[in-house]
N, C-alpha and C positions, 0 to 999 in steps of 0.2 A: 300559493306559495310553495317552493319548491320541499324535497323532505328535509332533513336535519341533518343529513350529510352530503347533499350536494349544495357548493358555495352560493351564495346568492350574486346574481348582478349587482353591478354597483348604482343604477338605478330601484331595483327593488331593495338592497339594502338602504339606500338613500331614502326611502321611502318610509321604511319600514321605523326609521330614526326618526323620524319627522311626525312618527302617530304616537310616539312612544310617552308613556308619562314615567319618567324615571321616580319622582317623590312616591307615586301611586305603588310602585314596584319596591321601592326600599323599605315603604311600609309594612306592605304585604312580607318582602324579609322578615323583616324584624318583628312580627305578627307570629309568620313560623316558628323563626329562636324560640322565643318566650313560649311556645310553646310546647315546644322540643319535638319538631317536626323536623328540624336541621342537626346533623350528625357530622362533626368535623371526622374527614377520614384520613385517616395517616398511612402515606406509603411505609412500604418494608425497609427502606430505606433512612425516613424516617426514624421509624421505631430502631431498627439497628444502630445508629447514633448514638441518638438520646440513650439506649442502655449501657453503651459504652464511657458516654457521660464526655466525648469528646464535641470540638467545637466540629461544624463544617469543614474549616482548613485542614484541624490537626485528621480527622476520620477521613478525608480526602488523601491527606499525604498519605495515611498508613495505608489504604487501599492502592495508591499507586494511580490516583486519577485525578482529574481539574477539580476544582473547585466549581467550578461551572458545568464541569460532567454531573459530579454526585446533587447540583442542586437540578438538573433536568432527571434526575433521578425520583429525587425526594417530591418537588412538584406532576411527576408525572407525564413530561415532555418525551422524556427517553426510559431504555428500558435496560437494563444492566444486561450484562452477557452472561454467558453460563459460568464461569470462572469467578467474577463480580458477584453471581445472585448464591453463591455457594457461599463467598464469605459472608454478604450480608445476612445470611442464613444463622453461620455460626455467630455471630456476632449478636443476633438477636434471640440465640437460644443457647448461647456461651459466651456472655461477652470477654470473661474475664480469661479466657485463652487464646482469644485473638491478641485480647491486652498484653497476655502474656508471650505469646511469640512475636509482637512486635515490641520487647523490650520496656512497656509499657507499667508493669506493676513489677 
């Protein structure tokens, strides 16, 4: 099988779907949780929200980007710019001056 970052064939993927016992594996999950083997991890992006206590939209508007940008942020898809990773910075280690230069508090 190839390594873990080059993509697989669509035969060896096909393949690979085909041996899989997904119940066997959910188990195995859920095995880990309860164990506390599993660590939810939360982007910066993330955490800078939630301390500001706004929704997605509203902490999207105030930054000046999609809603679909900052959630390719929050899940990890994208990676904010230097400009973007400076506010989510302050915002996550001052929320309430962001709040307050966006007219917010």
């Amino acid at each position: 099988m190839p390594s873990k970052t080059e993509p697989l064939s669509h035969q060896a993927l096909a393949q690979y779907e085909a041996n899989r016992d997904l119940g066997a594996e959910l188990l195995q999950s859920i095995r880990e949780m309860k164990a506390g083997k599993v660590a939810v991890v939360h982007s910066p992006a993330v955490e800078a929200r939630e301390k500001t206590g706004l929704s997605q939209s509203q902490f999207a508007a105030l930054l000046g980007v999609s809603v679909r940008t900052l959630q390719g942020w929050e899940q990890g898809r994208k990676q904010p710019s230097g400009a973007a990773r400076t506010l989510l910075t302050i915002a996550r280690t001052n929320p309430a001056a962001l709040l307050a230069v966006a007219g917010k508090i």
